[in-house]
MARMIGU-356439 format. One record per residue (C-alpha): residue number from 1; x, z, y; residue in one letter. Coordinates in pm, whole numbers, plus 50000, padded with zeros to 5 digits. Each point is the difference from the previous one (the first is absolute). Layout:
<lokol NUM, <X, Z, Y>, 'A'>,
...
//
This chain:
<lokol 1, <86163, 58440, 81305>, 'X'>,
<lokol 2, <49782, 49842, 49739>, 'X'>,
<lokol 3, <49678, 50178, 49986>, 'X'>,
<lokol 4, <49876, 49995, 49590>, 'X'>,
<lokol 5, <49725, 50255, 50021>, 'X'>,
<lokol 6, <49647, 49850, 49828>, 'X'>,
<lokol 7, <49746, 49900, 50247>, 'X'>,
<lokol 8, <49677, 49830, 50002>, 'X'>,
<lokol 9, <49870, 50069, 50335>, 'X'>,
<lokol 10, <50240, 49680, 50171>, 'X'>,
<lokol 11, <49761, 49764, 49718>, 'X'>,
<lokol 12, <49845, 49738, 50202>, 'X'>,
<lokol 13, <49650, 49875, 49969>, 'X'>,
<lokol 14, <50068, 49692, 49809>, 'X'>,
<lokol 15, <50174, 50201, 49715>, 'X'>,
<lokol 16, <49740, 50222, 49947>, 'X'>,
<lokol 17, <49740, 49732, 49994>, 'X'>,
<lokol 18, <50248, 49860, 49700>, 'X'>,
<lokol 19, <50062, 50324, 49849>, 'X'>,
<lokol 20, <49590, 49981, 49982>, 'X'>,
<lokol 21, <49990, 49688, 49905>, 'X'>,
<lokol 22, <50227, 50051, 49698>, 'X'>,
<lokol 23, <49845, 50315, 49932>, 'X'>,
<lokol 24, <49658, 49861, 49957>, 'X'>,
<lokol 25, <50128, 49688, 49839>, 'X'>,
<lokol 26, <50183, 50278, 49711>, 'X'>,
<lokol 27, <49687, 50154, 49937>, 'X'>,
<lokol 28, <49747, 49678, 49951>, 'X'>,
<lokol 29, <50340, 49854, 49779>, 'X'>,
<lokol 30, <49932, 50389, 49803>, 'X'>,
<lokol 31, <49634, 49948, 49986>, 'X'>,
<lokol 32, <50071, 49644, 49862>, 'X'>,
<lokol 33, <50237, 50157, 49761>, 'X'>,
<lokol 34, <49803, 50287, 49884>, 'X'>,
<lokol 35, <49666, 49796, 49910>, 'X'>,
<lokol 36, <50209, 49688, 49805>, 'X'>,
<lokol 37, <50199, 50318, 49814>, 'X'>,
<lokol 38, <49640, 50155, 49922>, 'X'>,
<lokol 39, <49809, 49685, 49925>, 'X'>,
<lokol 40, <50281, 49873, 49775>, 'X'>,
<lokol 41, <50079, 50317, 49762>, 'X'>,
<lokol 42, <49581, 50028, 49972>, 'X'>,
<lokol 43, <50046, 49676, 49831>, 'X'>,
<lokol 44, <50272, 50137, 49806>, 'X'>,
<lokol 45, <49877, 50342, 49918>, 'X'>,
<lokol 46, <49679, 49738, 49816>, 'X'>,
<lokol 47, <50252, 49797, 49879>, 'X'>,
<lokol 48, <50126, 50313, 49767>, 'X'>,
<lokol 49, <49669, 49989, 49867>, 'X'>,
<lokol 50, <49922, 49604, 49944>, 'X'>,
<lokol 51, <50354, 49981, 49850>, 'X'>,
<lokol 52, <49964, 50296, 49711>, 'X'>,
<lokol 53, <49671, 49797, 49918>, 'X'>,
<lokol 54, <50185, 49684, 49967>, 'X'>,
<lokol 55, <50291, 50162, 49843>, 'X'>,
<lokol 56, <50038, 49928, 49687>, 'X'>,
<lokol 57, <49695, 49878, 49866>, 'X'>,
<lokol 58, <49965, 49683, 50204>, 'X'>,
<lokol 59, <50349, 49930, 50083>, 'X'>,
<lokol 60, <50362, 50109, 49968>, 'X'>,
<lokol 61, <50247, 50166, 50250>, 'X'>,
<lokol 62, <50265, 49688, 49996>, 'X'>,
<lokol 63, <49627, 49753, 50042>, 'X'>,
<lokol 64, <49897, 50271, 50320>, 'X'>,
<lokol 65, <50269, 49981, 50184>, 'X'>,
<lokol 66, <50021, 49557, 49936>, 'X'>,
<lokol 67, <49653, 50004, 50149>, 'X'>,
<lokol 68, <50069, 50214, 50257>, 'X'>,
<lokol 69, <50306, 49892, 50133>, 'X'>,
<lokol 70, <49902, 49627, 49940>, 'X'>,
<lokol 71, <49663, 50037, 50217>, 'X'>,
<lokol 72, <50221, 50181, 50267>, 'X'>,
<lokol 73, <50239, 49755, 50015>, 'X'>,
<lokol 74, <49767, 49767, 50080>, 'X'>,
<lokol 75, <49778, 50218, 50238>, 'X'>,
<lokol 76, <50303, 50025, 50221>, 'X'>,
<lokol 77, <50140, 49663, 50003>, 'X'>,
<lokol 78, <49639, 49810, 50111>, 'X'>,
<lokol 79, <49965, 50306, 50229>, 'X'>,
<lokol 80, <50341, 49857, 50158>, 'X'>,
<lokol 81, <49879, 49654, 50002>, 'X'>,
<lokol 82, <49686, 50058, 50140>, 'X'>,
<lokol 83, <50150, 50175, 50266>, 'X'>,
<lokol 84, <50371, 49893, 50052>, 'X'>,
<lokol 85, <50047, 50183, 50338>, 'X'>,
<lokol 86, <50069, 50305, 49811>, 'X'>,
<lokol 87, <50244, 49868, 49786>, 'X'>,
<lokol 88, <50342, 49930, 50094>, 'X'>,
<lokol 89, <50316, 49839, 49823>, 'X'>,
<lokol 90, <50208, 50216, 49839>, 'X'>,
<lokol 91, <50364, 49999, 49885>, 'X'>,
<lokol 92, <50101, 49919, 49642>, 'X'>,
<lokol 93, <50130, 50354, 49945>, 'X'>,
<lokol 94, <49701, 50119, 50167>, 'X'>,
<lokol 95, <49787, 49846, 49711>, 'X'>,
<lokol 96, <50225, 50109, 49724>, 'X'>,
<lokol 97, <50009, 50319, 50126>, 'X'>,
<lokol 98, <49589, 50039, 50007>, 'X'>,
<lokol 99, <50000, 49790, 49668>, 'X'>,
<lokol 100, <50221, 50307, 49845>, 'X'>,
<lokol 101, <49799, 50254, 50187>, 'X'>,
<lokol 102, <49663, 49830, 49772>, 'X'>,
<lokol 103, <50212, 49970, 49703>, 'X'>,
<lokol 104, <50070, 50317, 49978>, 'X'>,
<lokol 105, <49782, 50219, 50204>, 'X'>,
<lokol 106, <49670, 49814, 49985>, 'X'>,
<lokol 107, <49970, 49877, 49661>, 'X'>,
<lokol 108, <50195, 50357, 49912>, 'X'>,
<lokol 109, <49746, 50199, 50133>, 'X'>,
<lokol 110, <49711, 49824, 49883>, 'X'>,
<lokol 111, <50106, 49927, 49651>, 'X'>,
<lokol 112, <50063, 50400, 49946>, 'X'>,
<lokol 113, <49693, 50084, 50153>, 'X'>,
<lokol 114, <49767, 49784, 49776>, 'X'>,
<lokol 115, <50182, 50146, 49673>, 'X'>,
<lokol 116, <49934, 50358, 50178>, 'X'>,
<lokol 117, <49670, 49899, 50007>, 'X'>,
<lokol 118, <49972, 49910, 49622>, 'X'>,
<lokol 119, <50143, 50338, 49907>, 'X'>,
<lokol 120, <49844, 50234, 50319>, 'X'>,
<lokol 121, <49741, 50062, 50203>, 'X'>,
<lokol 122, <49906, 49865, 50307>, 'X'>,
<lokol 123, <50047, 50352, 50178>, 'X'>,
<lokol 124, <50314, 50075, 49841>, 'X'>,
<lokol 125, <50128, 49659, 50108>, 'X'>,
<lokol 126, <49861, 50081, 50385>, 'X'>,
<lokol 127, <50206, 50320, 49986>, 'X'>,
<lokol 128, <50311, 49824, 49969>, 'X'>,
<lokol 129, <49916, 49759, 50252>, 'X'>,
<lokol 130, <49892, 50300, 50228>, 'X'>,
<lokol 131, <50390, 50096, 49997>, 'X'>,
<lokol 132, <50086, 49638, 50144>, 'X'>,
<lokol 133, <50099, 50180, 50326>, 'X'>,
<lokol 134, <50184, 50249, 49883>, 'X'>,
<lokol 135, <50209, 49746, 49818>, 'X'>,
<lokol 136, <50002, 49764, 50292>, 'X'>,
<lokol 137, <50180, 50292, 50168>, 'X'>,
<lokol 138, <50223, 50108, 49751>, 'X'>,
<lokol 139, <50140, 49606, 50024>, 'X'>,
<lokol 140, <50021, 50034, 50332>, 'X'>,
<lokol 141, <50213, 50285, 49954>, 'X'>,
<lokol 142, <50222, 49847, 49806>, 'X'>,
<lokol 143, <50008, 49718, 50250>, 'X'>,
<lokol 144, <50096, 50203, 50264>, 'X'>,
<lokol 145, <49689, 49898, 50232>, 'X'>,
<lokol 146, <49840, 50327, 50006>, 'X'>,
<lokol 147, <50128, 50369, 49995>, 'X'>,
<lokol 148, <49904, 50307, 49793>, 'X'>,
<lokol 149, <49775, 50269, 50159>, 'X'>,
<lokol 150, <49880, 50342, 49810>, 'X'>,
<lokol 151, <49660, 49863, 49980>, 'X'>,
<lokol 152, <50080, 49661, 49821>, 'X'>,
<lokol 153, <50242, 50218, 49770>, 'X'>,
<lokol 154, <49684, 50182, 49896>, 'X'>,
<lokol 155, <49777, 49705, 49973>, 'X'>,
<lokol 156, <50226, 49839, 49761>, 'X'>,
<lokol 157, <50023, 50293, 49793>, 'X'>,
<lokol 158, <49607, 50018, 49955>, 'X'>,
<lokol 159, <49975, 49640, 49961>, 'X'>,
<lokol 160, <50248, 50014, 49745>, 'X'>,
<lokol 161, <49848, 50319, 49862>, 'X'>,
<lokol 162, <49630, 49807, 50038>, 'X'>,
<lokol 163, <50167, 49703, 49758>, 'X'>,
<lokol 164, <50153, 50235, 49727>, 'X'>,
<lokol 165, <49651, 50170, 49947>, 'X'>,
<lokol 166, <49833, 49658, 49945>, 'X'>,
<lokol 167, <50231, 49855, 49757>, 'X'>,
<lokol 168, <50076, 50301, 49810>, 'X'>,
<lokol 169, <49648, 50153, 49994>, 'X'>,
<lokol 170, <49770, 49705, 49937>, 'X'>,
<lokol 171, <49859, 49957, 49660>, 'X'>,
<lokol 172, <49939, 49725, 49732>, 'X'>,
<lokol 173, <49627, 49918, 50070>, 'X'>,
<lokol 174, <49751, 49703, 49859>, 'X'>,
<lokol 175, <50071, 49880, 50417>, 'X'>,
<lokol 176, <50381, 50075, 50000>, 'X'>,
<lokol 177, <50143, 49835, 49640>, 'X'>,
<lokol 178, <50370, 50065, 50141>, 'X'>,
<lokol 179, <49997, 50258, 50294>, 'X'>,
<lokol 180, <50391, 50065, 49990>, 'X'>,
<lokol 181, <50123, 49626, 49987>, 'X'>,
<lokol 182, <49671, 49896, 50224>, 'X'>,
<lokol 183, <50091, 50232, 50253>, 'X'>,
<lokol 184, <50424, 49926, 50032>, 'X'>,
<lokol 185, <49888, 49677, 50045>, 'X'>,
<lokol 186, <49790, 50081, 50311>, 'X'>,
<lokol 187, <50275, 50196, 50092>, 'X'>,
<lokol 188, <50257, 49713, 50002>, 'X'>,
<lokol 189, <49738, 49778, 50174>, 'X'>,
<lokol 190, <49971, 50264, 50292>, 'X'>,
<lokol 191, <50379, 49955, 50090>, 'X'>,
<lokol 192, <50017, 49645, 49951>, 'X'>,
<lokol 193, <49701, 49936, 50279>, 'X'>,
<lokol 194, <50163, 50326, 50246>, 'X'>,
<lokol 195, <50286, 49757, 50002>, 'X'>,
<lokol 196, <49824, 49660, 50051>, 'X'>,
<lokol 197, <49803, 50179, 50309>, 'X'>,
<lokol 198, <50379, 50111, 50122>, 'X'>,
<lokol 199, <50138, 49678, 49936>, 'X'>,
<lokol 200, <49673, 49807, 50106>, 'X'>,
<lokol 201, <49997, 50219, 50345>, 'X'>,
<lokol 202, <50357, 49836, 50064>, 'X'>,
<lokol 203, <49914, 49617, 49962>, 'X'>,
<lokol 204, <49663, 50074, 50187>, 'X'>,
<lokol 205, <50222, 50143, 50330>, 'X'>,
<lokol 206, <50078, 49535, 50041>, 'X'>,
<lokol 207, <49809, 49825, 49758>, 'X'>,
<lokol 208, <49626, 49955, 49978>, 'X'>,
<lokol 209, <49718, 50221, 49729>, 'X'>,
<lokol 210, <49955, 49612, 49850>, 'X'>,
<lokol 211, <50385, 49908, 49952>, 'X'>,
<lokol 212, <50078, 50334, 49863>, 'X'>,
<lokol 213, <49703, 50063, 49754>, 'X'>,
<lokol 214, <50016, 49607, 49876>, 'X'>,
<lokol 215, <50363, 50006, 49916>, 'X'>,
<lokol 216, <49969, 50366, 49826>, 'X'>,
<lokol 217, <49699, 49896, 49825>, 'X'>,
<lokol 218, <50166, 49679, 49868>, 'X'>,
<lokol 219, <50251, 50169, 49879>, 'X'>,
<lokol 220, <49796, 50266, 49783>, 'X'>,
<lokol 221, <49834, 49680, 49897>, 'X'>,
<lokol 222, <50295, 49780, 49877>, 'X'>,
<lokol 223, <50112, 50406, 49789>, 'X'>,
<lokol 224, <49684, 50033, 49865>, 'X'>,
<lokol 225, <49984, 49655, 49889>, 'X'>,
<lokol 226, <50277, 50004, 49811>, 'X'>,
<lokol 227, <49981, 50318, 49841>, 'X'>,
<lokol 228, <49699, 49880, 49875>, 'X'>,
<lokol 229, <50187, 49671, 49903>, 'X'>,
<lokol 230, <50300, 50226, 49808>, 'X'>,
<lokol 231, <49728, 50248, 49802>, 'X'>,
<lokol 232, <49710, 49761, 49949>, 'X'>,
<lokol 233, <49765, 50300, 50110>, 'X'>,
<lokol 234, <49746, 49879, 50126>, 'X'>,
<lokol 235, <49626, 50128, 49959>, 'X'>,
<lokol 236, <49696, 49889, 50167>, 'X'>,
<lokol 237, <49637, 50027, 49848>, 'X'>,
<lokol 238, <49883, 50049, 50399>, 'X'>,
<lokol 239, <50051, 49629, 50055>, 'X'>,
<lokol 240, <49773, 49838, 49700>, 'X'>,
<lokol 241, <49743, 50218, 50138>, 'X'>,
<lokol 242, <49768, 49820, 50280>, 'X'>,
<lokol 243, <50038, 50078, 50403>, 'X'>,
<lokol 244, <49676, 50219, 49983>, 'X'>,
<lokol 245, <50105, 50265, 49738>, 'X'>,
<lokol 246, <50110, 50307, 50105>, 'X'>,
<lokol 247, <50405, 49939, 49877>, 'X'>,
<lokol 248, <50011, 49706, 50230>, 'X'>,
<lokol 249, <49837, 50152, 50247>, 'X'>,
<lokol 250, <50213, 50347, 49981>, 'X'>,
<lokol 251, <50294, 49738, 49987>, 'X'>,
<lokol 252, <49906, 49808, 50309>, 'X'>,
<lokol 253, <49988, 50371, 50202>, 'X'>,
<lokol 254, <50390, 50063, 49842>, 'X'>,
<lokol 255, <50081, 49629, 50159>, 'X'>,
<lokol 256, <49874, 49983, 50303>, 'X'>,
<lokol 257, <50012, 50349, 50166>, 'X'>,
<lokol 258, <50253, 50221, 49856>, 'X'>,
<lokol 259, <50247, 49731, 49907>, 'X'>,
<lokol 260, <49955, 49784, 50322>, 'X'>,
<lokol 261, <49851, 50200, 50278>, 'X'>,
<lokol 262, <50063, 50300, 49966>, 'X'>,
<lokol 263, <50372, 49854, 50010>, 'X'>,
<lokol 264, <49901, 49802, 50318>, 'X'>,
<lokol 265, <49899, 50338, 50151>, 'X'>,
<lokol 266, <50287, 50195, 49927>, 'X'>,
<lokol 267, <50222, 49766, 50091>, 'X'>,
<lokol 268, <49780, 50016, 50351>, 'X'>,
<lokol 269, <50067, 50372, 50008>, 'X'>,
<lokol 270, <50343, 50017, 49919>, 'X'>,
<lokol 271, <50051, 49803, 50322>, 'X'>,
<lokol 272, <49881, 50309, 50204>, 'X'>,
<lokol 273, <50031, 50257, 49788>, 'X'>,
<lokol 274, <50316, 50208, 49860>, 'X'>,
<lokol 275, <50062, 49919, 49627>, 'X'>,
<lokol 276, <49924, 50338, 49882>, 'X'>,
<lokol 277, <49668, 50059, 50209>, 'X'>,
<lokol 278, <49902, 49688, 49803>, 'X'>,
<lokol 279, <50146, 50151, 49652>, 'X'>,
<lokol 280, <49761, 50296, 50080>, 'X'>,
<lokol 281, <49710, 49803, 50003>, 'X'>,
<lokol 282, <50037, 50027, 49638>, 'X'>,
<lokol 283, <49813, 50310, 49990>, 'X'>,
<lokol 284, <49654, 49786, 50062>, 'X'>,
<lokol 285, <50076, 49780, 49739>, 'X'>,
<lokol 286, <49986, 50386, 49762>, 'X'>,
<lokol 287, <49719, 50101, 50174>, 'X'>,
<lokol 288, <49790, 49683, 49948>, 'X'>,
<lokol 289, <50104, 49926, 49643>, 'X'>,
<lokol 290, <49910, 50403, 49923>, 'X'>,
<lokol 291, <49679, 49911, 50091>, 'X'>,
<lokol 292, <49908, 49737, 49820>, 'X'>,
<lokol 293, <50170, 50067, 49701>, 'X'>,
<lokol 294, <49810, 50296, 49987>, 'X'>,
<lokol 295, <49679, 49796, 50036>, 'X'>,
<lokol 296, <50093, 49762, 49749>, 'X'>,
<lokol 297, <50143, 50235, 49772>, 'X'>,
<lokol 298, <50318, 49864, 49985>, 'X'>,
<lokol 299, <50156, 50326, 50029>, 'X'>,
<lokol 300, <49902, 50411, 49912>, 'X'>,
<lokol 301, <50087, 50246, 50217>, 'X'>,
<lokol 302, <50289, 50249, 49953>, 'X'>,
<lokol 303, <50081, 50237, 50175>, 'X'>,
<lokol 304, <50394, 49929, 49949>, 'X'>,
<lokol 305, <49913, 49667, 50167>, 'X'>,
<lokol 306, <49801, 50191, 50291>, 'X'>,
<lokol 307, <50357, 50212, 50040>, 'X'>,
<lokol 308, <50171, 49627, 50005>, 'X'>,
<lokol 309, <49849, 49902, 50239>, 'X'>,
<lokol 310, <49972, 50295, 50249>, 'X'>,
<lokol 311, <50351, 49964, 49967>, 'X'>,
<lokol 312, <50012, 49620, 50069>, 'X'>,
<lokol 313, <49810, 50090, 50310>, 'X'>,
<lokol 314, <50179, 50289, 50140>, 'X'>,
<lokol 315, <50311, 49765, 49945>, 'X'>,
<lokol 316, <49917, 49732, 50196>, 'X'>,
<lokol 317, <49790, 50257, 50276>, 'X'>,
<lokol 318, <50362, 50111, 50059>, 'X'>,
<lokol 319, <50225, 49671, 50025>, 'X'>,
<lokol 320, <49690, 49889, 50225>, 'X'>,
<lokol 321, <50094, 50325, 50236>, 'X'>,
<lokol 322, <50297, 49943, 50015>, 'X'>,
<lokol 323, <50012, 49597, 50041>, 'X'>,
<lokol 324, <49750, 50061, 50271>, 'X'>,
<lokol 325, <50235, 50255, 50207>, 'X'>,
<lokol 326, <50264, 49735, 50000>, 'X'>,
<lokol 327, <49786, 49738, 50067>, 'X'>,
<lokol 328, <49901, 50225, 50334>, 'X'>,
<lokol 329, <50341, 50130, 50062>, 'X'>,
<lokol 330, <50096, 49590, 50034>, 'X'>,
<lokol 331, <49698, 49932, 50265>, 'X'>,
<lokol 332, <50099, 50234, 50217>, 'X'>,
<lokol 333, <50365, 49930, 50026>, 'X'>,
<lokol 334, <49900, 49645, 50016>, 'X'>,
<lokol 335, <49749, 50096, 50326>, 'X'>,
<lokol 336, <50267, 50244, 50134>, 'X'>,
<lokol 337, <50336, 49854, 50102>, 'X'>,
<lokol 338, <50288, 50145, 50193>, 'X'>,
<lokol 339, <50063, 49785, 50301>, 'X'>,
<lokol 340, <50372, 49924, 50018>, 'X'>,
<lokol 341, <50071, 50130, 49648>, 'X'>,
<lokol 342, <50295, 49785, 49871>, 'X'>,
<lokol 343, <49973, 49890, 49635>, 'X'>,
//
């Protein structure tokens, strides 16, 4: 008779030393995870701020996005000769495929969040990007790669709820010259990044962060280029001005953290991390750009924005429940195996 009931008392020594093993390997690959995810939307959440300050006195969206995707373009390709060991060749539909993904996706995103900028506020902007995993799930949905639960159900109805308030509530202001436009803009730049990070998480299962950000990068590069090319738009008073003055400088902090390594770092995290626990890490990038907007007076308060994003935040408190249930309920059926069971 074939005996199917669980058991873990028959383990031997050697697999719970690797059950260990893995288990403490997991968490320092979480810990990893967490502090890239935290370190790069802090550079994010300021890069709200140094953007609406750049935007659209000193340059243009279409000139942003050139400069940005141009200086991470070549961030990640030196990063991959400097250290070719974690690089790798790649197919030639592997490259057209990540070429696409910064076509669209990358130079997408950043394109409609620069002209969100020009019409928003740095806040409002941070709200939508807040709901990045609630979209990310939602995709995934639609993908088939995750299920439904109650919880989620609910979180996407206050995160929904949470965006409706902003963009229908916000007013004309002397820092918010377009607050409707500005903010569907941010809006359509939150789903185009959920699904770069689901896309992104794919490629990063076999390729390396360098091949994958280089390739998607290049490709928002080559759009941006020649969508500048096609409108003649471009707009740049920040580079007559000298290295020292604040523009540059401000400029310099866009280039080199939030459009380089805070890319680096995510791409770091979504190695070890599930695609919508990094989404959710959108909600420091609101938190941090709340802040110093505030400070800077780059925003008011309102209490229709407070209710936003209370919203925003019990939204993703509750796809974060539930993601973390799942992501438990999966450990412990990994750690607890039926001996004999028959697949």
């Amino acid at each position: 008779m074939n005996n199917n009931r669980p058991t873990t008392a028959s383990a031997s020594p050697n697999q719970g030393k690797a059950v260990e093993s893995d288990t403490k390997s997991s968490k320092k690959g979480r810990l990893v995870g967490n502090l890239s995810m935290f370190v790069a939307k802090t550079f994010s959440g300021l890069n709200e701020n140094a953007l609406k300050y750049l935007l659209p006195t000193w340059m243009n969206a279409f000139t942003g996005v050139v400069l940005r995707l141009g200086f991470g373009s070549i961030f990640f390709w030196v990063a991959g000769w400097i250290n070719p060991s974690k690089t790798e060749k790649t197919s030639n539909r592997d490259r057209l495929l990540l070429l696409l993904t910064g076509i669209i996706c990358v130079f997408g995103y950043m394109y409609t969040l620069l002209m969100g900028l020009t019409y928003t506020t740095p806040i409002s902007s941070s709200i939508f990007i807040a709901l990045q995993g609630t979209v990310v799930y939602i995709i995934c949905l639609f993908l088939h790669t995750d299920r439904l639960s109650f919880g989620r159900l609910i979180g996407i109805i206050l995160g929904i709820a949470g965006a409706l308030v902003c963009i229908l509530t916000q007013k004309h202001s002397e820092v918010a010259s377009n607050p409707l436009l500005g903010n569907i803009y941010c809006f359509i730049s939150t789903f185009l990044f959920s699904a770069y990070l689901v896309i992104e998480k794919r490629f990063l299962k076999r390729l390396s962060n360098a091949t994958v950000s280089k390739y998607t990068f290049s490709g928002g590069c080559l759009a941006a280029i020649v969508a500048v090319l096609i409108s003649g738009n471009w707009f740049a008073p920040v580079l007559t001005h000298g290295i020292f003055s604040t523009p540059f400088l401000v400029l310099a902090f866009v280039l080199v953290f939030p459009s380089s390594i805070s890319y680096l770092l995510t791409d770091i995290a979504l190695k070890r991390l599930p695609a919508t626990v990094v989404g959710l890490y959108a909600n420091w990038i609101l938190i941090v750009a709340a802040i110093v907007s505030y400070a800077l007076g780059q925003d008011k308060f309102s209490w229709w924005q407070l209710l936003s994003i209370l919203l925003i935040i019990g939204s993703v408190f509750l796809v974060e429940s539930a993601e973390a249930k799942d992501q438990s309920a999966k450990a412990e059926d990994r750690t607890v195996q039926p001996e004999g069971s028959e697949k």
